[in-house]
SENU-740657 format. One record per residue: x, y, z of N, C-alpha, C in turn. Coordinates in nm, 3 decimals. Example, Ala and Ser with C-alpha at 12.3 -4.5 7.8 and 13.67 -1.06 7.14 Angstrom:
% residues 2
+---------+---------+---------+---------+---------+---------+---------+---------+---------+
|     npx |     npy |     npz |    capx |    capy |    capz |     cpx |     cpy |     cpz |
+---------+---------+---------+---------+---------+---------+---------+---------+---------+
|   1.319 |  -0.569 |   0.780 |   1.230 |  -0.450 |   0.780 |   1.320 |  -0.330 |   0.780 |
|   1.285 |  -0.225 |   0.708 |   1.367 |  -0.106 |   0.714 |   1.290 |   0.003 |   0.787 |
+---------+---------+---------+---------+---------+---------+---------+---------+---------+
% end
This chain:
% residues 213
+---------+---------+---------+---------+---------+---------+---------+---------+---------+
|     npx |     npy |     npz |    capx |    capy |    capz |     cpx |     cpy |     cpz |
+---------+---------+---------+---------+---------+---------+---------+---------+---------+
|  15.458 |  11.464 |  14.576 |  15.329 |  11.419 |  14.522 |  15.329 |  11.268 |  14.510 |
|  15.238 |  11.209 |  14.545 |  15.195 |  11.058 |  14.567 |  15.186 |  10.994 |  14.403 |
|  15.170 |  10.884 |  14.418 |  15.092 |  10.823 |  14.279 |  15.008 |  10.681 |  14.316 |
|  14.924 |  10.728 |  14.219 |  14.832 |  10.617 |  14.229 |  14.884 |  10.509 |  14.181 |
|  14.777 |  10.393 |  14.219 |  14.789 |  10.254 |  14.117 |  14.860 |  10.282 |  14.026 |
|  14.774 |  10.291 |  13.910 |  14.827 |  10.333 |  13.791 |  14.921 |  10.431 |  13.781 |
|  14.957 |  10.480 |  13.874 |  15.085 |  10.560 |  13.841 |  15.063 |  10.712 |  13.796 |
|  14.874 |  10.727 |  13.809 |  14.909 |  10.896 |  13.801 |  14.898 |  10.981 |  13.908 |
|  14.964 |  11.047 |  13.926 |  14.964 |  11.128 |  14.038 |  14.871 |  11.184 |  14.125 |
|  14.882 |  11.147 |  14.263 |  14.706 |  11.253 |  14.331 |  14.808 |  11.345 |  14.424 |
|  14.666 |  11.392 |  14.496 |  14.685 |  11.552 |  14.530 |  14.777 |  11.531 |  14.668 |
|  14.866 |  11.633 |  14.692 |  14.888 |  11.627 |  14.869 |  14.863 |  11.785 |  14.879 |
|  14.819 |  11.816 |  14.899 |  14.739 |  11.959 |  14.939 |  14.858 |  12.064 |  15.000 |
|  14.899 |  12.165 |  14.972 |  14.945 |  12.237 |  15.087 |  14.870 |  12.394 |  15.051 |
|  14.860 |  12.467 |  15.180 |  14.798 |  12.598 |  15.158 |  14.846 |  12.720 |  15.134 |
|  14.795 |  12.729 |  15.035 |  14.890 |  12.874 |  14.972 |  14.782 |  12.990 |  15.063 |
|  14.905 |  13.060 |  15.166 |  14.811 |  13.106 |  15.250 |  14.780 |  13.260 |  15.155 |
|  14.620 |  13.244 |  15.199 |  14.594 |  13.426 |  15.139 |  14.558 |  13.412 |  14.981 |
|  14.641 |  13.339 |  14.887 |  14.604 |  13.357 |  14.764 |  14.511 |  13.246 |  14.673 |
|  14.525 |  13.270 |  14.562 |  14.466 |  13.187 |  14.482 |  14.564 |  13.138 |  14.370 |
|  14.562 |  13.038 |  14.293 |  14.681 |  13.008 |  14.163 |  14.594 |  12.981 |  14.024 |
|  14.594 |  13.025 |  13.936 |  14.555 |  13.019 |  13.791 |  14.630 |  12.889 |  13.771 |
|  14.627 |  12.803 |  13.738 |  14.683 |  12.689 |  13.659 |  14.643 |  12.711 |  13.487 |
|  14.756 |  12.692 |  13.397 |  14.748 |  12.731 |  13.266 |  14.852 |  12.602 |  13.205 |
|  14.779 |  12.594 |  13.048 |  14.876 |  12.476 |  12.971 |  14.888 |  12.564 |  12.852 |
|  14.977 |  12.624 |  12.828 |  15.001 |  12.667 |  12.667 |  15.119 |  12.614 |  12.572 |
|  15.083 |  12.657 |  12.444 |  15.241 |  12.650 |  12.397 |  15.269 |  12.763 |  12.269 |
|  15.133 |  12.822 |  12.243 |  15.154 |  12.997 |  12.133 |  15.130 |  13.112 |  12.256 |
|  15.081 |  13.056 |  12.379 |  15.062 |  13.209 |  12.443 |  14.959 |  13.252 |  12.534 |
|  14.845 |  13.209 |  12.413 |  14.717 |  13.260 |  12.503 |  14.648 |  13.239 |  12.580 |
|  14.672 |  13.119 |  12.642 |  14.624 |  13.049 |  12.762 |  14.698 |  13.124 |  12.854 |
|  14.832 |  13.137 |  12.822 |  14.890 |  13.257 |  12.928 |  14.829 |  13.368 |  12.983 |
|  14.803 |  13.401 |  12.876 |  14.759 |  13.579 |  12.839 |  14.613 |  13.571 |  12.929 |
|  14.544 |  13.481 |  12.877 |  14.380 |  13.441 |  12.924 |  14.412 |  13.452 |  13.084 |
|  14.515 |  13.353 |  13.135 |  14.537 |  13.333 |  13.258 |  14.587 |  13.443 |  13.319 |
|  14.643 |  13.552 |  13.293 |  14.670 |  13.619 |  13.353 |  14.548 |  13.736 |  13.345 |
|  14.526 |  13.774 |  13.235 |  14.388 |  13.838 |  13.263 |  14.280 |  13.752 |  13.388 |
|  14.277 |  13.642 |  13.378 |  14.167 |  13.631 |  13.471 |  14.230 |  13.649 |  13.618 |
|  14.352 |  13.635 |  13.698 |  14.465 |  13.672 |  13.794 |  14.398 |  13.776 |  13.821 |
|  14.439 |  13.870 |  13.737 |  14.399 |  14.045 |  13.723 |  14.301 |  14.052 |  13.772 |
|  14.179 |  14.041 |  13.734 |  14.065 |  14.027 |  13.756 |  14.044 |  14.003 |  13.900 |
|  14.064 |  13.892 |  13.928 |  14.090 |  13.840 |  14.074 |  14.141 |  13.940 |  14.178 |
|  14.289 |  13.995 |  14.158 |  14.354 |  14.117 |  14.194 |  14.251 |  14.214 |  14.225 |
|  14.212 |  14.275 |  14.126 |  14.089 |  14.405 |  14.163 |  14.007 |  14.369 |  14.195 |
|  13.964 |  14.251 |  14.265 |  13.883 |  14.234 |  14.361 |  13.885 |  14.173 |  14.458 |
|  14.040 |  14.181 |  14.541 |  14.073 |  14.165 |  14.626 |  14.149 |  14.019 |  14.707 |
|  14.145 |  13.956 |  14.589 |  14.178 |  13.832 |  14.574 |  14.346 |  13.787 |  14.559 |
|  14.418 |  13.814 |  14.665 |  14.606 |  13.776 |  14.594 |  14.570 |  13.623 |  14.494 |
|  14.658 |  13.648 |  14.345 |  14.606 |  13.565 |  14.264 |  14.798 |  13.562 |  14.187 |
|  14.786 |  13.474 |  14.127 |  14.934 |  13.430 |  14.063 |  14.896 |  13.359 |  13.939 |
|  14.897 |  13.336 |  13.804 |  14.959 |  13.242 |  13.676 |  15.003 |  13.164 |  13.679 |
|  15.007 |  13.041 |  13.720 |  15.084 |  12.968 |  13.678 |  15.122 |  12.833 |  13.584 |
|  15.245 |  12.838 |  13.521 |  15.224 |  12.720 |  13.416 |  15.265 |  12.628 |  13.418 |
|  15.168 |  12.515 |  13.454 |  15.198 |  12.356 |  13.456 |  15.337 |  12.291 |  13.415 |
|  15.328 |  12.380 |  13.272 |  15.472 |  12.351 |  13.197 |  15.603 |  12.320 |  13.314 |
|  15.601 |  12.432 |  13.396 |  15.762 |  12.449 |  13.454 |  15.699 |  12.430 |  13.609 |
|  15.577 |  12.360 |  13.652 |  15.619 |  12.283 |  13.757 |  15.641 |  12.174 |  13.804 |
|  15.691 |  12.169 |  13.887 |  15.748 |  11.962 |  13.896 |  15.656 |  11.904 |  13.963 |
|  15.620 |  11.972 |  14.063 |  15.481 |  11.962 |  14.129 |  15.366 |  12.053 |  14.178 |
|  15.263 |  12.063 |  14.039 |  15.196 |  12.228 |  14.059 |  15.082 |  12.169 |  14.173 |
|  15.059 |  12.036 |  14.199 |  14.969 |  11.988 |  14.299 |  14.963 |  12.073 |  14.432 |
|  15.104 |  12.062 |  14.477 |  15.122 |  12.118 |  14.621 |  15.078 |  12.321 |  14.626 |
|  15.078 |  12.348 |  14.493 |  14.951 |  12.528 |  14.517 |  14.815 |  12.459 |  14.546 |
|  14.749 |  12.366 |  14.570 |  14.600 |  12.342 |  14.539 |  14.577 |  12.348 |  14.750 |
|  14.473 |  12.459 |  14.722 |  14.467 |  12.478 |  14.858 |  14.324 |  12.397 |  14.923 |
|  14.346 |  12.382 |  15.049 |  14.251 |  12.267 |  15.107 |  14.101 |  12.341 |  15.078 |
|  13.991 |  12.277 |  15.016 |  13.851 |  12.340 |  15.022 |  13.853 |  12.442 |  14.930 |
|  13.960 |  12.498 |  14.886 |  13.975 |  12.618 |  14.804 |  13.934 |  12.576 |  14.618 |
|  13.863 |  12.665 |  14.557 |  13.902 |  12.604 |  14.419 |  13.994 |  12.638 |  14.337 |
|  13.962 |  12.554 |  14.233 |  14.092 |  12.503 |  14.117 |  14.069 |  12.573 |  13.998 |
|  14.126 |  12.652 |  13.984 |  14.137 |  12.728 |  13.804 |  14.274 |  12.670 |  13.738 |
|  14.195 |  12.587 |  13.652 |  14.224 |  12.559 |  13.529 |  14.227 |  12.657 |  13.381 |
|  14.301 |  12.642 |  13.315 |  14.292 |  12.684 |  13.182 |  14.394 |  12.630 |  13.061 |
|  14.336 |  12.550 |  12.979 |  14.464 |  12.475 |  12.896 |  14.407 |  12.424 |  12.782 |
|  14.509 |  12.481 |  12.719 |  14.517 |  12.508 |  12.513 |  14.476 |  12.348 |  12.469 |
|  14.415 |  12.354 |  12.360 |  14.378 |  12.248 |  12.306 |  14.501 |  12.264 |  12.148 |
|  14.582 |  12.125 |  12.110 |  14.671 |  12.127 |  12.049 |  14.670 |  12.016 |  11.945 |
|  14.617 |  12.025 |  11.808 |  14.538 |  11.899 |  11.733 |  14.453 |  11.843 |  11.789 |
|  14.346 |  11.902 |  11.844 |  14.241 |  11.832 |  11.894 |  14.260 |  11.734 |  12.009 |
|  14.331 |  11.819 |  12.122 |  14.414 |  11.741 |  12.182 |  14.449 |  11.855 |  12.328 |
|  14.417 |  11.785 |  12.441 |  14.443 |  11.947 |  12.549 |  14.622 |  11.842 |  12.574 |
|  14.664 |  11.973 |  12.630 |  14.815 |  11.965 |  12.661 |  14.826 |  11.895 |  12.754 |
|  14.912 |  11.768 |  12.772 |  14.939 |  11.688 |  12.771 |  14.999 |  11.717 |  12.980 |
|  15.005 |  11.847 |  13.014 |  15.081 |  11.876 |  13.112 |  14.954 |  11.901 |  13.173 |
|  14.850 |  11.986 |  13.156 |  14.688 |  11.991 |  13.164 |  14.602 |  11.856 |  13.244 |
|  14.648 |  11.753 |  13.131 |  14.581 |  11.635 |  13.152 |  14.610 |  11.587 |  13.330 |
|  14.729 |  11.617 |  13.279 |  14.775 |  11.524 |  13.406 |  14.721 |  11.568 |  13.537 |
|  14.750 |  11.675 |  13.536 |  14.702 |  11.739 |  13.633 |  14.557 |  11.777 |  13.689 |
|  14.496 |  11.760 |  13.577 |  14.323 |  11.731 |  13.577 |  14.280 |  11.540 |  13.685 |
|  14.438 |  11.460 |  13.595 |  14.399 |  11.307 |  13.680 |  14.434 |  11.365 |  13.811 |
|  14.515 |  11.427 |  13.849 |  14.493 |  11.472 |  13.974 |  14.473 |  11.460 |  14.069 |
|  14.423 |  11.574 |  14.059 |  14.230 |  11.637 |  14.097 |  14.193 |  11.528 |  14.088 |
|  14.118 |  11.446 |  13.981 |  14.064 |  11.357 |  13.979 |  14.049 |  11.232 |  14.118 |
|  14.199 |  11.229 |  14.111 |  14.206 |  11.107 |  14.193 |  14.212 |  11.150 |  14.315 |
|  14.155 |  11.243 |  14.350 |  14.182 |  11.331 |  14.524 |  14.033 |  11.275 |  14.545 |
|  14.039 |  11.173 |  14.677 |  13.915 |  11.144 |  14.739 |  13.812 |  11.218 |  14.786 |
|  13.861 |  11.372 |  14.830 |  13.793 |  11.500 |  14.834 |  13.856 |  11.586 |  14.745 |
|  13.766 |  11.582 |  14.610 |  13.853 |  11.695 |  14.514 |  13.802 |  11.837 |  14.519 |
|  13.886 |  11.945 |  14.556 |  13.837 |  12.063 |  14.602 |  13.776 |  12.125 |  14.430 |
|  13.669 |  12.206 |  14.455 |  13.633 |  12.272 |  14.328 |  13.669 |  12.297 |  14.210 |
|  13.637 |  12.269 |  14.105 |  13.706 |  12.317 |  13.984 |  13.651 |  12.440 |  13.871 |
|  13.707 |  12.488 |  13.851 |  13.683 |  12.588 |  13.735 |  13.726 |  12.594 |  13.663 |
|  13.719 |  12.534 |  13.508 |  13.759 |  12.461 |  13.381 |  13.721 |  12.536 |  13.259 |
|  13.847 |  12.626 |  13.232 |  13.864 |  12.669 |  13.078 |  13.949 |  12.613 |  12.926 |
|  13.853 |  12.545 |  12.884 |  13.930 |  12.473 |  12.717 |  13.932 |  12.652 |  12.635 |
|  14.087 |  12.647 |  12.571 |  14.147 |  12.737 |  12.517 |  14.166 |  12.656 |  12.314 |
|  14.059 |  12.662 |  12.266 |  14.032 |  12.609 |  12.161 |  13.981 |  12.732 |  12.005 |
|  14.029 |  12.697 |  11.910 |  13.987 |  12.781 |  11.803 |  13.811 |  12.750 |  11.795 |
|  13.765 |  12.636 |  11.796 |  13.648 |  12.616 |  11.755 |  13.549 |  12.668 |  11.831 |
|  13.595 |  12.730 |  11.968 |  13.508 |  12.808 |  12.056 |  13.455 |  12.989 |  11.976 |
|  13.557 |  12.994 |  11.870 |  13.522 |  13.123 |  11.790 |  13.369 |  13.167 |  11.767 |
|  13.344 |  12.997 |  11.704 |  13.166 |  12.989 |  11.659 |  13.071 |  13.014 |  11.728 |
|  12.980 |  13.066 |  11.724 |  12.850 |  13.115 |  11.834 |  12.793 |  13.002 |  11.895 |
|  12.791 |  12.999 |  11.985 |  12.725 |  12.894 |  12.074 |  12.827 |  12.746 |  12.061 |
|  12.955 |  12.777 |  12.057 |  13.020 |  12.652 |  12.061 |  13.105 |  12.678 |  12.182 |
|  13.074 |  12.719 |  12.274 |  13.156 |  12.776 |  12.398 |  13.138 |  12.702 |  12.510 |
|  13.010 |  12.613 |  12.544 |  12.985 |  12.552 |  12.662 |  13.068 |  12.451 |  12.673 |
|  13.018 |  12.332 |  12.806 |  13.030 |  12.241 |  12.849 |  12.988 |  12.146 |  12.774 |
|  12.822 |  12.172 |  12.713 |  12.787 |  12.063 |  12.642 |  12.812 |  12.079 |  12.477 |
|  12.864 |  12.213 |  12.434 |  12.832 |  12.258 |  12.317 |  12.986 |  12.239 |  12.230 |
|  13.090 |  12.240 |  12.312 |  13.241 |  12.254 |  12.301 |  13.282 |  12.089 |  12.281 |
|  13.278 |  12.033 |  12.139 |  13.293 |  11.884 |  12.188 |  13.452 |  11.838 |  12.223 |
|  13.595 |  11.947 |  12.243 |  13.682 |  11.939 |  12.304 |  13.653 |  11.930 |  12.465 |
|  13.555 |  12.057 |  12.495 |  13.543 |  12.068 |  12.621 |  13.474 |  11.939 |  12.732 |
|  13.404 |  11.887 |  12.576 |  13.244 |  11.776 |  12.625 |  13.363 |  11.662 |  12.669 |
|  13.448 |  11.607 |  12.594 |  13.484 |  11.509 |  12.595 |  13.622 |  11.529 |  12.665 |
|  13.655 |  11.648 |  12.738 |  13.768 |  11.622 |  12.854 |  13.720 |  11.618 |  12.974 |
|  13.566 |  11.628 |  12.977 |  13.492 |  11.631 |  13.149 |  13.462 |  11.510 |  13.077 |
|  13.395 |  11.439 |  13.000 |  13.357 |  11.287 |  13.027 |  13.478 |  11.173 |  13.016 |
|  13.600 |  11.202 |  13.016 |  13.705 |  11.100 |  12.978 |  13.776 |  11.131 |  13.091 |
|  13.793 |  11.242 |  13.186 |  13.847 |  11.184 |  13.334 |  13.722 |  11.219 |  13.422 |
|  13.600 |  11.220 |  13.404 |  13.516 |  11.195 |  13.519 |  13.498 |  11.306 |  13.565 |
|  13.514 |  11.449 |  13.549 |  13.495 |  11.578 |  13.601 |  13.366 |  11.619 |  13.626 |
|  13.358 |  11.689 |  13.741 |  13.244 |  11.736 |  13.776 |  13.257 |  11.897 |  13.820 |
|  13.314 |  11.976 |  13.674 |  13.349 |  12.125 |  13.754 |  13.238 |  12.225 |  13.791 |
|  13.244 |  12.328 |  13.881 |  13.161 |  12.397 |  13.919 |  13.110 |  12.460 |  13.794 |
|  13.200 |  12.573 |  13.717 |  13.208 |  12.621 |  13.594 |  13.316 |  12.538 |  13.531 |
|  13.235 |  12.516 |  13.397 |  13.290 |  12.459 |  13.226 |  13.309 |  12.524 |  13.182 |
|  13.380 |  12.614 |  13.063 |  13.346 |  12.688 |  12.927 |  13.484 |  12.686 |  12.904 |
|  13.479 |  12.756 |  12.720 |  13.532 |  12.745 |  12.606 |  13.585 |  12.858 |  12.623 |
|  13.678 |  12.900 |  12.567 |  13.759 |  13.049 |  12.498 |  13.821 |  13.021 |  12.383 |
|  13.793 |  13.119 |  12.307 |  13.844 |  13.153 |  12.141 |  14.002 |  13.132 |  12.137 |
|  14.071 |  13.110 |  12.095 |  14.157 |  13.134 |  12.114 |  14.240 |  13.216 |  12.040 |
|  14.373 |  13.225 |  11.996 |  14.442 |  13.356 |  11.911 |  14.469 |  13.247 |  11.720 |
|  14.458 |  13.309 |  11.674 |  14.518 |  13.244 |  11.487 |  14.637 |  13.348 |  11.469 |
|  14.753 |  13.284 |  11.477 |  14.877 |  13.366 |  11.413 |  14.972 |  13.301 |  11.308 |
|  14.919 |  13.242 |  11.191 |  14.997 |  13.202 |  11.096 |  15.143 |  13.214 |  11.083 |
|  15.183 |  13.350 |  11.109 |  15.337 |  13.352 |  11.063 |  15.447 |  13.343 |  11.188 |
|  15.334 |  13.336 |  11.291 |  15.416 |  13.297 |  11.430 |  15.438 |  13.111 |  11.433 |
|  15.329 |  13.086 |  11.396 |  15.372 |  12.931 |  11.339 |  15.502 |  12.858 |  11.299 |
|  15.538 |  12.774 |  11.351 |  15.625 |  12.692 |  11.262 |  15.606 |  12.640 |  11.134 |
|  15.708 |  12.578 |  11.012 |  15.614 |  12.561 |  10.878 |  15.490 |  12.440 |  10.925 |
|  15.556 |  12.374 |  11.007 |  15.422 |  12.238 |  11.026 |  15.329 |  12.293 |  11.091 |
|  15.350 |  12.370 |  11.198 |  15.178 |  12.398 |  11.275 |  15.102 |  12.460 |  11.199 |
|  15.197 |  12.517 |  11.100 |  15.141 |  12.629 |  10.991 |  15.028 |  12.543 |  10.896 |
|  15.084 |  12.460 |  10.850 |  15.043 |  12.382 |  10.774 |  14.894 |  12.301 |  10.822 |
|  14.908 |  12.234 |  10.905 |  14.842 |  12.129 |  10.990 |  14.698 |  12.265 |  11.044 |
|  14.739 |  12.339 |  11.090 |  14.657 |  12.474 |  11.136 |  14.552 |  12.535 |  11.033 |
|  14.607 |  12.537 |  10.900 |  14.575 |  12.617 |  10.769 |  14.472 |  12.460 |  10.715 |
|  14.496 |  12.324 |  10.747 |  14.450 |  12.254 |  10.707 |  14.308 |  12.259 |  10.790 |
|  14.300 |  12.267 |  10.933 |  14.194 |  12.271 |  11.029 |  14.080 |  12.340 |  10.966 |
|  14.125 |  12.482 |  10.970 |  14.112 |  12.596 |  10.925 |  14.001 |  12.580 |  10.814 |
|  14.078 |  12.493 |  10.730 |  14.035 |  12.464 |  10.529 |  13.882 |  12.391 |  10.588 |
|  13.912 |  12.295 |  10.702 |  13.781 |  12.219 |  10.739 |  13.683 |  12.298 |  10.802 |
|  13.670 |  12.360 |  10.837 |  13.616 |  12.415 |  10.953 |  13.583 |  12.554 |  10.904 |
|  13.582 |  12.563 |  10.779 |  13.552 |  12.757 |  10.739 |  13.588 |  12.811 |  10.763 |
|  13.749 |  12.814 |  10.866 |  13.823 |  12.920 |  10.899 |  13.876 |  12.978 |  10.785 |
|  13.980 |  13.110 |  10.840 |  14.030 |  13.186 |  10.755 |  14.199 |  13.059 |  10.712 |
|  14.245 |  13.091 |  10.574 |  14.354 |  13.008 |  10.527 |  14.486 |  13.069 |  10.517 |
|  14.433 |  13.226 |  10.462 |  14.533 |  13.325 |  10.425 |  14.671 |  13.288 |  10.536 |
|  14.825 |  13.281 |  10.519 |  14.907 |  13.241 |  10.616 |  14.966 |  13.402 |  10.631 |
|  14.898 |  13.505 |  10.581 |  14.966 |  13.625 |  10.625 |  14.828 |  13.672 |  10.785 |
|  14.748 |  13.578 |  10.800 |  14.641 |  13.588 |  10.856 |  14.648 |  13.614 |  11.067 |
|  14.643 |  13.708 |  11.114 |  14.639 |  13.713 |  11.281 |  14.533 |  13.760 |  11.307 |
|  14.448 |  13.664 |  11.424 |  14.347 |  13.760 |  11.499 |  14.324 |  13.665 |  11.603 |
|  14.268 |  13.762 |  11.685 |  14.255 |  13.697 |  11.833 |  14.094 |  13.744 |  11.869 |
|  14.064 |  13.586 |  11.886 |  13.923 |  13.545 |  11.879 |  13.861 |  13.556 |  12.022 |
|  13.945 |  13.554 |  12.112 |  13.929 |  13.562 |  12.252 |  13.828 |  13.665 |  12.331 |
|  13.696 |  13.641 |  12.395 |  13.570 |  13.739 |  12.387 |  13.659 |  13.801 |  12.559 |
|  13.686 |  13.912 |  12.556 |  13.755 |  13.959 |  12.669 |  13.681 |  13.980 |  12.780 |
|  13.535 |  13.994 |  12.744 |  13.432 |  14.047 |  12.911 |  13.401 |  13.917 |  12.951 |
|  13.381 |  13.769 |  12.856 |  13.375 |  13.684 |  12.900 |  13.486 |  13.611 |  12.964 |
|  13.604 |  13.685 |  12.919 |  13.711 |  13.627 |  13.053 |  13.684 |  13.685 |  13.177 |
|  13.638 |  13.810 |  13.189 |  13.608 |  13.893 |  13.302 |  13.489 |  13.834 |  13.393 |
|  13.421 |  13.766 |  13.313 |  13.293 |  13.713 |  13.393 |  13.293 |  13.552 |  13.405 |
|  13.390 |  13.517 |  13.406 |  13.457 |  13.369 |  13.441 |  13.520 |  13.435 |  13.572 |
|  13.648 |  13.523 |  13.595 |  13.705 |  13.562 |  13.675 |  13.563 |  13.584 |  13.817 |
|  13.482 |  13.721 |  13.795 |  13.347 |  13.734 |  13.845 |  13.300 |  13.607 |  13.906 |
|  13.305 |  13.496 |  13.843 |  13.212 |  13.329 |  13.917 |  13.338 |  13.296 |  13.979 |
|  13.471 |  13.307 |  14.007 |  13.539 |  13.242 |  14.043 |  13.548 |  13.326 |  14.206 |
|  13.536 |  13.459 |  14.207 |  13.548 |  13.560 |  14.265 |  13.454 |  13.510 |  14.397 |
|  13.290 |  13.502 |  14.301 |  13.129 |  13.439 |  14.370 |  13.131 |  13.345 |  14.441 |
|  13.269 |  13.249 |  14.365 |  13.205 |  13.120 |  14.470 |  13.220 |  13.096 |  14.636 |
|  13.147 |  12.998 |  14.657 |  13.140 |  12.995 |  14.783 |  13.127 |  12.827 |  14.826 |
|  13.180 |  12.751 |  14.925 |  13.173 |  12.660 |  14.909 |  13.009 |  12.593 |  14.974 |
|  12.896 |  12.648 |  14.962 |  12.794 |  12.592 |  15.033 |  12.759 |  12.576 |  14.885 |
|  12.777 |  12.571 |  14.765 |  12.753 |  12.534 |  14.681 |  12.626 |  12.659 |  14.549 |
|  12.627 |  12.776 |  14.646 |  12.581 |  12.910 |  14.586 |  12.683 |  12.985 |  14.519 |
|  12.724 |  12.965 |  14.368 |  12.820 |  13.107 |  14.298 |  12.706 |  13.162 |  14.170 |
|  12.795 |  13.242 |  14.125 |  12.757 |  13.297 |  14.023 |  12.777 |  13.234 |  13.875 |
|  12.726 |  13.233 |  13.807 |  12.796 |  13.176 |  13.668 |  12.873 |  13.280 |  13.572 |
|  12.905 |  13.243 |  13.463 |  13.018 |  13.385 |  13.373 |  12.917 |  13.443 |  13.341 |
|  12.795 |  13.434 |  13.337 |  12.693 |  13.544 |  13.276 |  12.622 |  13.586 |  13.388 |
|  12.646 |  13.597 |  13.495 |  12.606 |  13.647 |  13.622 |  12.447 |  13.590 |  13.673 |
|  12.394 |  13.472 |  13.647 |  12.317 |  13.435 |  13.717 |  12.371 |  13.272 |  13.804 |
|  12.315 |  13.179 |  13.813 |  12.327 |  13.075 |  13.878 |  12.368 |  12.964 |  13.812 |
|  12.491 |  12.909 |  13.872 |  12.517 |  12.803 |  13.720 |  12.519 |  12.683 |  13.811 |
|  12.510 |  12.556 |  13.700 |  12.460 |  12.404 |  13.780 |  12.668 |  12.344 |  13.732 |
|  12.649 |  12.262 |  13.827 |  12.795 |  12.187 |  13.766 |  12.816 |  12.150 |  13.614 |
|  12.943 |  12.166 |  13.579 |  12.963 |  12.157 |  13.431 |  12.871 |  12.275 |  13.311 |
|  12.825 |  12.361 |  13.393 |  12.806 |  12.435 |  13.259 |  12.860 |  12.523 |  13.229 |
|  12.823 |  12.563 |  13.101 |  12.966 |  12.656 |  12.973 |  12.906 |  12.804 |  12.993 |
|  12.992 |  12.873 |  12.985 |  12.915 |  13.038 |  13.019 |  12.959 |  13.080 |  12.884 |
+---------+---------+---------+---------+---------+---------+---------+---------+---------+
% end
C-alpha cells in the first residue's frame, strides 16, 4: 500500500475474485457481530461475502475490489470512531477513483428514534464531513450496553455518558440495542446496488448519496 503526501495511505486495488469483504472496527464485539450478520445476509443471496477486521490487517486496502463497493462498519469509542476505521476511510478517500461506499457508525446514541441517519447521527454527520465522504448508503446502528463486561474505566466513563444522555446507569445493566431487520435491509441495498448509480436504500426504496436508512 502506497502513501500519500501526508503520509496516509491510498488504495492499490487488487480483486478479490467472486466475493465481497465486510470491513469492521470493534473493540466490545458488535461491530463484529453486525458485520457478520450483514456477510450472512449477503451469503443467502448469493453473494461469497467474508468479515473482516481492520484490527488484524496490515493491509485491508488490497480486499477493495476494482468498481466493486466498500462496506464499512466501525464502533464509535468516546465519541470517537476507531482509530483503525479512520484510516482506512483516508483511504478510500485518497483513491482518485474511489469505488462505492457503504457506511455503518456502530454508536449507542443511534438507540434514539430518528437518530440513525446521515444527517441525524451527529457521530455519523461529522465522520462524512471531516474526510470528505460521499457514501452511497450512510446510517447508524444501536449498538450493545454491557456494564459488567466493561473494564472498571469504560465502566465508569460509559455509566457517565449514559448519566448524560438518559441512558440506563444500573452497572448490573445488558442490552443490545441493535434493530436486526435494519441490519438485514442495509445488507438488501448492498445486495441492490449497481454501479449505473440505481440501488435500493435500507428501507427498500431509492436512496440519494449519504443518506441514513
Amino acid at each position: 500500500m502506497r502513501s500519500a503526501n501526508d503520509g496516509t495511505p491510498t488504495i492499490e486495488r487488487k480483486r478479490c475474485e467472486g466475493g465481497m469483504n465486510i470491513w469492521y472496527a470493534t473493540r466490545d464485539g458488535q461491530s463484529k457481530k453486525i458485520a457478520e450478520q450483514v456477510a450472512h445476509h449477503l451469503v443467502n443471496r448469493g453473494i461469497p461475502t467474508v468479515a473482516l477486521d481492520l484490527m488484524e490487517r496490515n493491509d485491508p486496502a488490497a480486499g477493495v475490489e476494482p468498481g466493486g463497493p466498500v462496506v464499512a462498519i466501525l464502533a464509535l469509542r468516546y465519541g470517537h470512531h476507531l482509530p483503525e476505521g479512520i484510516r482506512f476511510l483516508k483511504a478510500l478517500a485518497n483513491t482518485p477513483d474511489a469505488p462505492p461506499l457503504f457506511l455503518a457508525s456502530v454508536n449507542l446514541t443511534a438507540r434514539k428514534a430518528g437518530k440513525d441517519g446521515a444527517d441525524s447521527n451527529v457521530y455519523l454527520r461529522k465522520l462524512i464531513a471531516h474526510l470528505g465522504l460521499k457514501p452511497v448508503l450512510a446510517t447508524a446502528f444501536a449498538g450493545r450496553l454491557d456494564y459488567p463486561r466493561y473494564k472498571p474505566f469504560d465502566r465508569f466513563m460509559i455509566r457517565l455518558i449514559m448519566r448524560m444522555t438518559g441512558g440506563p446507569t444500573d452497572p448490573s445493566t445488558i442490552v443490545e440495542y441493535t434493530d436486526w431487520a435494519k441490519v438485514e435491509a442495509f445488507a438488501a441495498a448492498i445486495a441492490a446496488f449497481r454501479p449505473d448509480g440505481e440501488h435500493a436504500s435500507a428501507d427498500g426504496g431509492n436512496s440519494s448519496p449519504a443518506a441514513g436508512g
